[in-house]
C-alpha positions as CSV (number, residue, x, y, z in Angstrom):
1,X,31.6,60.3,28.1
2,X,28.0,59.3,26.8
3,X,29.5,57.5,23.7
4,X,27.9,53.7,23.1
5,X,30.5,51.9,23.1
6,X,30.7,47.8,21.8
7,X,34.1,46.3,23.8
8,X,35.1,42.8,22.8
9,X,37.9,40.9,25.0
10,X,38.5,38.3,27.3
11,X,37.2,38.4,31.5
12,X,40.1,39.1,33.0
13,X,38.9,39.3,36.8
14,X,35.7,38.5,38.4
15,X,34.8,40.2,40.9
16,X,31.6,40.3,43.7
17,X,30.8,43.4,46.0
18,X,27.9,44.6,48.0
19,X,26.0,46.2,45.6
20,X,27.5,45.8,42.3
21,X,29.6,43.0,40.4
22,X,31.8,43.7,37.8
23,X,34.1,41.8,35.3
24,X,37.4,43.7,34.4
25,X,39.4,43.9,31.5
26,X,38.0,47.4,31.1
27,X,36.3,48.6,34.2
28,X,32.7,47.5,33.0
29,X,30.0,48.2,35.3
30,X,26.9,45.4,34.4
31,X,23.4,46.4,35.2
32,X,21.3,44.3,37.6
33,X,19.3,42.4,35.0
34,X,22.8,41.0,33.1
35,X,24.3,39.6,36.6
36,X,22.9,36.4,36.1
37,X,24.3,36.1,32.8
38,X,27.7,35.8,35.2
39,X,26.7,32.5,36.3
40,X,28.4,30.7,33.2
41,X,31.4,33.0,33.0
42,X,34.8,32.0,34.0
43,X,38.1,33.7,33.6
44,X,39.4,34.4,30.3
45,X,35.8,33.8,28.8
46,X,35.2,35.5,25.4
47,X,32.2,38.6,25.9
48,X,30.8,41.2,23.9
49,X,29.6,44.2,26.4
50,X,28.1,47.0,24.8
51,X,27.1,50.5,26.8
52,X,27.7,53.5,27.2
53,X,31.0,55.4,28.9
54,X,30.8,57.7,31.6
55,X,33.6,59.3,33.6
56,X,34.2,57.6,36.9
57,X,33.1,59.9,39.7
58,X,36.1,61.9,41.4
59,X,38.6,60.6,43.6
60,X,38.2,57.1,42.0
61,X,40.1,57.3,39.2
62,X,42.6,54.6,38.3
63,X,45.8,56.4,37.0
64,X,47.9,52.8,36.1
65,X,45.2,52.6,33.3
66,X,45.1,54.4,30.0
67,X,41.0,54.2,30.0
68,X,41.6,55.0,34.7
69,X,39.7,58.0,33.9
70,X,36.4,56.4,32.4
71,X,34.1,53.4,33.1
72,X,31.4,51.7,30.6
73,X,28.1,51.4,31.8
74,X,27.2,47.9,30.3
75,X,23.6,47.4,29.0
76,X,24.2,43.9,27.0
77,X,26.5,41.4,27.7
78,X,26.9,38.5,25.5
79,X,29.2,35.3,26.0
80,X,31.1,34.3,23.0
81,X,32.9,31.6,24.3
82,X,33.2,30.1,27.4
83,X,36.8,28.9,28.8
84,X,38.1,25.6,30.2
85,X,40.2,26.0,33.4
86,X,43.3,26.5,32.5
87,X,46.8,25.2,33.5
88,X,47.8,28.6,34.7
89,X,46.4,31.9,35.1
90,X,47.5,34.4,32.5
91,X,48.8,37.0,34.8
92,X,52.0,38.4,34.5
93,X,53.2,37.9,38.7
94,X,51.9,34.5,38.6
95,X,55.3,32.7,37.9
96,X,55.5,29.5,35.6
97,X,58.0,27.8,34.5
98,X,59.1,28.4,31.1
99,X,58.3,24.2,29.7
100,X,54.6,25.1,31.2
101,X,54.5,28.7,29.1
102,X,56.0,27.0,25.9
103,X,53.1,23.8,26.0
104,X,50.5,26.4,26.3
105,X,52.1,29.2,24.0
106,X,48.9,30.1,23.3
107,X,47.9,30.9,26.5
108,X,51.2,32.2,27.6
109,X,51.1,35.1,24.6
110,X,48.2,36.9,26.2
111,X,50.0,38.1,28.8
112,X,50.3,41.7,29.1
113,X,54.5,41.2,28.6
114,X,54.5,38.9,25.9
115,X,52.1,41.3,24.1
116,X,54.6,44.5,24.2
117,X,57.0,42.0,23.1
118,X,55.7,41.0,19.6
119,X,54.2,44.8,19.1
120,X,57.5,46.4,19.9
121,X,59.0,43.5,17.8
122,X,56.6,44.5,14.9
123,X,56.9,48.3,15.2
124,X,60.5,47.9,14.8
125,X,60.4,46.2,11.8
126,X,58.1,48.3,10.3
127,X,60.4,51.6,11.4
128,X,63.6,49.3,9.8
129,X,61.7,48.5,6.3
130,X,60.6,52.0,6.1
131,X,64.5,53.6,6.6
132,X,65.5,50.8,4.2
133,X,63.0,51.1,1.1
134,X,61.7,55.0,1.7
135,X,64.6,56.6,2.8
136,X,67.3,54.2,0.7
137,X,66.0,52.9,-1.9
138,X,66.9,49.3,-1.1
139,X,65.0,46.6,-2.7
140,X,63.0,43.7,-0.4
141,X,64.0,40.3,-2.2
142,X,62.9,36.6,-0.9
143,X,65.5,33.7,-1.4
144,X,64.8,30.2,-1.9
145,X,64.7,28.3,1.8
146,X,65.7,25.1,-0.2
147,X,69.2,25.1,-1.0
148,X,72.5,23.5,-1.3
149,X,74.9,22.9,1.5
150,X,77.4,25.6,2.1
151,X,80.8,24.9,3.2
152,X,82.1,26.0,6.7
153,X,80.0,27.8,9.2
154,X,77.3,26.2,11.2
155,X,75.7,22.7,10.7
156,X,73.2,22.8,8.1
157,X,69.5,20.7,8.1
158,X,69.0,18.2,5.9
159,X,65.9,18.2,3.4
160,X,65.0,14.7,1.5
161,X,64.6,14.7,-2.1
162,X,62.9,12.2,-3.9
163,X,65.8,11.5,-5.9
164,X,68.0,8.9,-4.0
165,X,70.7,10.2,-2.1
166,X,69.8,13.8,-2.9
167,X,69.0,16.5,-0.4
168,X,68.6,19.9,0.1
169,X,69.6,22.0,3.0
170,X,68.1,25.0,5.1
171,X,70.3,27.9,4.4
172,X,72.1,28.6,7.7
173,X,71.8,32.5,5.8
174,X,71.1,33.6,2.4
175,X,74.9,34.9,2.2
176,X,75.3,33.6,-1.8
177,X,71.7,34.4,-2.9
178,X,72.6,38.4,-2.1
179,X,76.3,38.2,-3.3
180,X,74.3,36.5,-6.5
181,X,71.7,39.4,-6.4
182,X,74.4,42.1,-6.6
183,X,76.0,40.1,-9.8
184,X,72.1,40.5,-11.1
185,X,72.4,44.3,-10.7
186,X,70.0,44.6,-7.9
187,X,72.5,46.6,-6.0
188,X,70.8,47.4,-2.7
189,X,68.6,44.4,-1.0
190,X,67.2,43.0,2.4
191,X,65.0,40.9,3.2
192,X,63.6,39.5,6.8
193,X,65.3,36.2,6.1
194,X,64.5,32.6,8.1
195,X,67.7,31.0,8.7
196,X,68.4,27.8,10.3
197,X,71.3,26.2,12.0
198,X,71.7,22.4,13.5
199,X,73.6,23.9,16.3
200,X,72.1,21.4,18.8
201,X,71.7,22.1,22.6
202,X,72.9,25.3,23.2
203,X,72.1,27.5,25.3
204,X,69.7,30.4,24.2
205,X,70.0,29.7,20.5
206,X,67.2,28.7,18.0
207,X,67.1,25.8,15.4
208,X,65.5,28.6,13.4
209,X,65.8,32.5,13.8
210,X,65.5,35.9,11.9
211,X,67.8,38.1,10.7
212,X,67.6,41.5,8.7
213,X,70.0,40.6,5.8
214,X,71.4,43.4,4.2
215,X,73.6,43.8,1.1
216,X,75.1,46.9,-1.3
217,X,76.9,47.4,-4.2
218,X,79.8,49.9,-4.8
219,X,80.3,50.2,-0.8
220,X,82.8,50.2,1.7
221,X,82.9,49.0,5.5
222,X,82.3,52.9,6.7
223,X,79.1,53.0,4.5
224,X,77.4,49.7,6.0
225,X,78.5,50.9,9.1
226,X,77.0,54.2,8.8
227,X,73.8,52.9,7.0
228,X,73.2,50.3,10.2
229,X,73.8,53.2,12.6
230,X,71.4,55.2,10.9
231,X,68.7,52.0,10.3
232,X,68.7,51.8,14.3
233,X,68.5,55.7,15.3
234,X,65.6,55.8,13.2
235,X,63.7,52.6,14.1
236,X,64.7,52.9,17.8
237,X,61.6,53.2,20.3
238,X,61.6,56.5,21.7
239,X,60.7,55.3,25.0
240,X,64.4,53.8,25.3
241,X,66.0,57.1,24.7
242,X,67.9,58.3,21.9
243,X,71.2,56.3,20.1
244,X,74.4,58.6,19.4
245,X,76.2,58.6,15.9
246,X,78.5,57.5,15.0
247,X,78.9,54.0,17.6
248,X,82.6,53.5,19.5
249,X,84.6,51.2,17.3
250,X,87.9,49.4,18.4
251,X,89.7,46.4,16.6
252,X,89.6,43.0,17.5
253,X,93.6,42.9,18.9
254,X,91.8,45.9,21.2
255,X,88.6,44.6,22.3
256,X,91.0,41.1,23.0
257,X,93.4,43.4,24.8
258,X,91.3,45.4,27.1
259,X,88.7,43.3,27.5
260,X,89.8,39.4,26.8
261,X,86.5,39.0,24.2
262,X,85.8,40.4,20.7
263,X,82.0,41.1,22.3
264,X,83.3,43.4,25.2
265,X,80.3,44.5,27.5
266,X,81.2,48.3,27.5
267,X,78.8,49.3,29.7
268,X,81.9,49.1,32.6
269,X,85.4,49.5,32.7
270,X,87.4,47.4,34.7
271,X,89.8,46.8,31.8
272,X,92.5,44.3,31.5
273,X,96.4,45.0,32.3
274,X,99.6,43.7,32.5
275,X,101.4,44.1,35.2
276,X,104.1,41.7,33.9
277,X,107.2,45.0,34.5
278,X,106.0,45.3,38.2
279,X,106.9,41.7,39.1
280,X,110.0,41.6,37.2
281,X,111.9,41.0,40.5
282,X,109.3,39.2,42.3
283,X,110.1,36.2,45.1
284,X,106.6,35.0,44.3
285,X,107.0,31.5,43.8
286,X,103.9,31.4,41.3
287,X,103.7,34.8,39.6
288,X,108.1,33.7,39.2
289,X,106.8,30.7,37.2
290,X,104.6,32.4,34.4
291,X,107.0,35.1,33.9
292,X,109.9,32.5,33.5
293,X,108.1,30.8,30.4
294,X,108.1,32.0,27.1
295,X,104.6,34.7,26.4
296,X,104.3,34.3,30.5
297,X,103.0,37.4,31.7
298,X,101.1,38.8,34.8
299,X,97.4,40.1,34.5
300,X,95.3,42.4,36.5
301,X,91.3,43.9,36.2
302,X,91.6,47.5,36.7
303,X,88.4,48.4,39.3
304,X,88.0,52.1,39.6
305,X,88.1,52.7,43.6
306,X,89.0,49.8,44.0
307,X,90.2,50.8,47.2
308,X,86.5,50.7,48.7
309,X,85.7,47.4,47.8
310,X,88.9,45.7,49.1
311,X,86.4,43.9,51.2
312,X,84.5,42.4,48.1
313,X,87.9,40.5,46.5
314,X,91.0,41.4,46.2
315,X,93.4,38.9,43.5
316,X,96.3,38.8,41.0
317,X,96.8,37.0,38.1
318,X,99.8,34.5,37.2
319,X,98.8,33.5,33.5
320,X,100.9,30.8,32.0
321,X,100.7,30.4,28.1
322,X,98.8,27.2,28.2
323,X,96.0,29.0,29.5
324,X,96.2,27.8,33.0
325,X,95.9,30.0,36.2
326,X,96.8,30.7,39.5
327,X,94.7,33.2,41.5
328,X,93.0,33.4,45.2
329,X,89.7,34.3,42.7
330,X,89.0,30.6,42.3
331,X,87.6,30.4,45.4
332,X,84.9,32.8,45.1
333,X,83.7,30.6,41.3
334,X,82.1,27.3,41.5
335,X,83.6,23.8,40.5
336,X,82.0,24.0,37.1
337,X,82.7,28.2,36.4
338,X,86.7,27.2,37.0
339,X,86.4,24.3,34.9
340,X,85.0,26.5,31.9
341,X,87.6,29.3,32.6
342,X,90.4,27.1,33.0
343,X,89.6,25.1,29.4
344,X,89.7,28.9,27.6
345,X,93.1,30.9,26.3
346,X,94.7,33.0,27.8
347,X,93.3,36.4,26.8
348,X,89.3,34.6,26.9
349,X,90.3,33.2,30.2
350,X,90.9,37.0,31.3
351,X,87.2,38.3,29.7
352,X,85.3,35.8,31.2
353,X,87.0,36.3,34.7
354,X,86.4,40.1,34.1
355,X,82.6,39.4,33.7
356,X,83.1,37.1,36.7
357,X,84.1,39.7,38.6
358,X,81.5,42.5,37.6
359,X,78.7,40.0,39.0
360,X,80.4,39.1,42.1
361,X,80.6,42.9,42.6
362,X,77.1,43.7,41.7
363,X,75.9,40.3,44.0
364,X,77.4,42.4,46.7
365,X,75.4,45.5,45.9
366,X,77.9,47.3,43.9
367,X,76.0,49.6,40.9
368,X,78.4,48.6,38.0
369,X,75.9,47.9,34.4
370,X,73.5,50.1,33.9
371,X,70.3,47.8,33.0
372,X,68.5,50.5,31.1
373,X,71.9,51.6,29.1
374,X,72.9,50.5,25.6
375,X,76.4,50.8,24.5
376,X,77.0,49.9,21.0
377,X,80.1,49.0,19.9
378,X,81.6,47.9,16.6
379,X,84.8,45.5,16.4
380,X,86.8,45.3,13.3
381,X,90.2,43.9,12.1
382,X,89.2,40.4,12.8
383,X,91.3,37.7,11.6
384,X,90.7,36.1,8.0
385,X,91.6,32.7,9.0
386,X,92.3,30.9,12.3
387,X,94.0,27.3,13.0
388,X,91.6,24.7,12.6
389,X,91.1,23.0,15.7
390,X,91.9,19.0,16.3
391,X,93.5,20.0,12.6
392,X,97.0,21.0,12.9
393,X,98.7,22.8,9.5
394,X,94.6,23.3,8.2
395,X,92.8,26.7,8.3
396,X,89.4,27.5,8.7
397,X,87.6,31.4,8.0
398,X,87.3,33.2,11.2
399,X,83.6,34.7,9.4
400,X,83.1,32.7,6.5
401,X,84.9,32.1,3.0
402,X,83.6,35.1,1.3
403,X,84.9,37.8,3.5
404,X,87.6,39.8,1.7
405,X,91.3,40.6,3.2
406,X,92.1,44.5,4.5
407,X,93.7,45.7,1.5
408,X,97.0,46.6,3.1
409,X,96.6,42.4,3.9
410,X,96.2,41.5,0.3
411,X,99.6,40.1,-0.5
412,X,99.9,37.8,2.7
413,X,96.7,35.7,1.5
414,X,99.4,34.4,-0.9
415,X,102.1,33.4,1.7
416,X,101.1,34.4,5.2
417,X,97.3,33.7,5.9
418,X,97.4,34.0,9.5
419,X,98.2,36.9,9.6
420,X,95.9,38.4,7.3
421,X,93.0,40.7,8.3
422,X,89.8,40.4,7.3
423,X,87.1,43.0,6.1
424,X,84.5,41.6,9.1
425,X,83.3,43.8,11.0
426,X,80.8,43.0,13.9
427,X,78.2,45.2,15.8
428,X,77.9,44.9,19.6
429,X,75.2,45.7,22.3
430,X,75.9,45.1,25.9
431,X,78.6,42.2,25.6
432,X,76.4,40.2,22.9
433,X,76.6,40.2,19.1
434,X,73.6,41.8,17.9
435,X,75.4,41.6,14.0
436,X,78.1,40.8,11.7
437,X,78.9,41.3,8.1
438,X,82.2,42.0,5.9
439,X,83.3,43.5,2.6
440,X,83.0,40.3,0.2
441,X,85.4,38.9,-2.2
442,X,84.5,39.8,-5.9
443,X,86.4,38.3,-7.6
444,X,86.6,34.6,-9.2
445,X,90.3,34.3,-9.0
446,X,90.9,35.5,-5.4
447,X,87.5,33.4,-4.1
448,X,89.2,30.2,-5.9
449,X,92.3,30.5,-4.6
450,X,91.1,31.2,-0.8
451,X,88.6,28.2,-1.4
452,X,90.8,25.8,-3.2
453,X,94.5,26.8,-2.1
454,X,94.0,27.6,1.7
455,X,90.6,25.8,2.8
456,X,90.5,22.8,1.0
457,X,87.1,22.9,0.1
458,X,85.7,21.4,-2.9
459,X,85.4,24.0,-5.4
460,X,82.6,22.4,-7.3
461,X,79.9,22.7,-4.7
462,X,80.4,26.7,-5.3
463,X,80.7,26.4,-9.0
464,X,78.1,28.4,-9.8
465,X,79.1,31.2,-7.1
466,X,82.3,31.2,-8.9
467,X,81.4,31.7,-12.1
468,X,79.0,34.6,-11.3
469,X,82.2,36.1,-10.0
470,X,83.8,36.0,-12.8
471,X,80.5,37.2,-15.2
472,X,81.0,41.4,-13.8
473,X,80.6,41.1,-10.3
474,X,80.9,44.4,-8.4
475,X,82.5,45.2,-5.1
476,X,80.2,44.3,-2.8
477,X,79.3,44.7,0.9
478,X,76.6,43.8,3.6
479,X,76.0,42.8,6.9
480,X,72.9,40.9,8.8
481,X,71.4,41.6,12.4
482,X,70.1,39.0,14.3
483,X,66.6,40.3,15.0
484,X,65.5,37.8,17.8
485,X,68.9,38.9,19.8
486,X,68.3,42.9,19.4
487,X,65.2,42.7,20.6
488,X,65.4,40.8,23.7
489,X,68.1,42.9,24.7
490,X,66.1,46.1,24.3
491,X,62.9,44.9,26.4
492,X,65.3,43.2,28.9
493,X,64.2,39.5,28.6
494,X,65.7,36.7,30.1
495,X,66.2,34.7,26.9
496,X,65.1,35.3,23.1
497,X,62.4,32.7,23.5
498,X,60.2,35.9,25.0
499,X,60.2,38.1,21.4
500,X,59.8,34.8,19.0
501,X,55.9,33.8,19.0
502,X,56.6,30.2,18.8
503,X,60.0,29.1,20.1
504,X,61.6,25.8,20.1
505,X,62.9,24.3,23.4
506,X,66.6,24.5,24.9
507,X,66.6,20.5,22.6
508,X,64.9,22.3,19.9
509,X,62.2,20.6,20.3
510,X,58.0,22.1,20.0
511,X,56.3,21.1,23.4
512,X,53.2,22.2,22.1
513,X,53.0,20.1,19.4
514,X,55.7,17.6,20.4
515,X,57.8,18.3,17.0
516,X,59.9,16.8,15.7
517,X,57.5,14.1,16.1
518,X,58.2,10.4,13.9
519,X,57.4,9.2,10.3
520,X,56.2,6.2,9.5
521,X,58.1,3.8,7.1
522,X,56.0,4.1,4.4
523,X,56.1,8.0,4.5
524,X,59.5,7.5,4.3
525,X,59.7,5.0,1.1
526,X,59.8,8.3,-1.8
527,X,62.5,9.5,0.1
528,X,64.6,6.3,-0.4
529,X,65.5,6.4,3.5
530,X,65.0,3.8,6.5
531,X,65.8,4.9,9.5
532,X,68.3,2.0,12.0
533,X,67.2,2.4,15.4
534,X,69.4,2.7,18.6
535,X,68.6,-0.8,20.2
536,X,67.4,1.0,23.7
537,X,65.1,2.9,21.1
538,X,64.0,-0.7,18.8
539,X,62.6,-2.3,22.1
540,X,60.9,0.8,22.6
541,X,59.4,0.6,19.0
């Protein structure tokens, strides 16, 4: 109190009383002789008040405010800018739709929520490159964002050359730059690496997206595992309680098991069963079917007390080994929820219809996931390769084709590849990946042969990977967390669009500045590229 004060901001409310007007964004009092100066304000106008505080007499103090306690008595007020009216008012009840609040991004960010977002967003990544360089001695190294394409994984963007028929592509990660920085003897690196991925329309991803890309030398899967537990204790905001060490880990043949998804939501039980022994001697014509066919078995969800909500649901389980099902369940999911479940596997099939069944449950009023809770969970043991699909006889890598085998796996790479586990281990928050990394392959001989022998990929794209292999690589480990996931799952956001300042659209696509937008011919020409029009889109043209 009695401190001049100069307070810069935008008006957040106007507002006229009997015997004194005021503008709020603090609780600014304005002397008589500045309440003209009102006259050309409007909401979210740029000021400059300068006064003095004072303590608000007692009994009106505003306790939802850090500054409730105090008011300014203003003595100059001065306009900086003026504001437009605007499309929306930057309140955080006022609901907009979410194609209104990405056109006017910049108007959208001021809001109190999207605020906290990108501070908590920063803090944390502060907290994480403090643990990793202070406490660790790890090494912050940029990689080139113009690369080469990388076999397998996600589809890759395209960057023109001027040399005809050459391009470059966005790395979907920088997964060879760090295997190449531990070969250079920088033996413990991150970085707060860009990545993009052409994955098209789906839901709640992003054309491009960060991740906190880590890598070691002379490590095993317990060490990155313990170093990650220990990067997110210690960068973890206080004000969402305290993380355990070490995290719950089960294998992928478990997580599938219990739970019918290698991203189990852990937060409730309700795990998976078979009941297959019970119905052994069943006259049920339909639970008699699955268990006559070969891998036919009988499935239930396990719901504690279930005997109290017999009124919610009550269902079995006849799964055939196509993947197709027979339950009373269907009922309660709509035409295109039984579609989706009914085009999964068997055990998938199961984790979704778990899921199904936790929010038909909670729709009914049932407390069953904590909102403010976060389970961690790590899932290991995946495996190295998988069928490739529409591709009988051909394999693809379940991670990617650095990831090394289990050791006690070694000698099936040679003549049983399916059934070889990998050294992938995945991190887990609430039923969504939050990470993923793996012990790598180091050296030449076993990366050629997993490359050339069992992929079929051509080996000279990754010549140069290859030979650093073979020029003293060490063994070698890391892992990356997807940064835009972790932290829309701690501030409880609808969709990751809400941490990342400047999202793209569910199409990818910039509705504030209508990107990707169209190139003329001419801009074109260096590139050596002309670009054949869809007819509908020619007449357009």
């Amino acid at each position: 109190a009695g401190e001049k004060v100069a307070l810069y901001g935008w008006v957040q409310y106007l507002r006229c009383q009997d015997s004194t007007t005021n503008l709020c964004l603090s609780f600014i009092y304005l002397k008589g002789s500045l309440k003209e100066k009102l006259g050309e304000l409007t909401v979210e106008s740029v000021v400059k008040v300068t006064g003095t505080v004072r303590r608000r007499p007692e009994g009106q103090e505003n306790t939802n405010m850090p500054t409730g306690d105090i008011e300014v008595l203003a003595e100059n007020l001065e306009v900086l800018n003026t504001c437009r009216k605007l499309p929306f008012e930057i309140k955080d009840f006022v609901k907009k739709s979410e194609a209104l609040r990405m056109q006017y991004r910049y108007l959208d960010l001021r809001s109190t929520r999207m605020q906290q977002n990108l501070r908590l967003r920063s803090q944390l990544s502060m907290r994480m490159r403090e643990y990793l360089c202070h406490q660790h001695g790890f090494v912050d190294v940029e990689t080139p964002t113009l690369f080469k394409r990388t076999p397998g994984g996600a589809k890759e963007f395209l960057v023109p050359s001027r040399e005809p028929g050459r391009f470059y592509s966005l790395p979907q990660s920088p997964q060879q730059f760090k295997q190449l920085l531990m070969v250079a003897g920088v033996d413990r690196y991150f970085q707060f690496a860009r990545c993009y991925r052409d994955e098209g329309s789906k839901p709640d991803r992003q054309p491009e997206f960060t991740q906190v890309d880590i890598e070691m030398s002379f490590v095993e899967q317990a060490g990155v595992m313990a170093l990650v537990e220990g990067l997110l204790q210690y960068s973890w905001p206080p004000e969402l309680g305290g993380l355990s060490q070490p995290f719950p880990c089960i294998t992928y043949s478990e997580a599938m098991r219990d739970y019918g998804s290698d991203k189990p939501d852990t937060r409730f039980h309700m795990k998976l069963v078979d009941i297959s022994e019970v119905f052994v001697n069943t006259k049920i014509e339909f639970l008699k079917s699955a268990l006559g066919q070969s891998e036919g078995s009988i499935q239930a969800i396990c719901v504690p007390d279930g005997g109290v909500w017999n009124n919610v649901f009550n269902f079995v389980l006849a799964v055939r080994p196509e993947g197709t099902l027979k339950s009373p369940l269907s009922k309660h999911l709509s035409p295109s929820d039984t579609e989706g479940l009914l085009g999964e596997t068997r055990r998938p099939l199961l984790g979704k219809l778990r899921l199904q069944c936790a929010e038909l449950l909670e729709a009914r009023g049932v407390a069953l996931r904590d909102p403010t809770a976060f389970h961690f969970l790590w899932v290991v043991d995946f495996p190295l390769f998988l069928p490739k699909e529409g591709e009988p006889g051909s394999l693809e890598s379940a991670h990617h084709p650095f990831t090394a085998p289990v050791a006690q796996d070694a000698h099936l790479v040679y003549t049983e590849p399916l059934q070889v586990r990998g050294q992938h281990y995945d991190l887990v928050l609430n039923g969504c990946e939050v990470g993923g990394g793996s012990i790598r392959i180091h050296k030449a001989a076993e990366q050629l042969h997993v490359l050339k022998n069992i992929l079929k990929e051509d080996v000279s794209v990754l010549s140069h990977l290859l030979e650093a292999l073979d020029s003293g690589a060490p063994p070698h480990g890391g892992i990356a967390l997807g940064l835009d996931r972790l932290i829309s799952l701690m501030v409880r956001a609808p969709s990751i669009r809400d941490v990342i300042a400047f999202p793209k659209s569910f199409r990818g696509h910039d509705l504030m500045s209508q990107a990707p937008d169209y190139v003329s011919e001419e801009d074109l020409k260096p590139y050596h590229i002309s670009v054949t029009w869809p007819p509908a889109k020619t007449e357009e043209k």
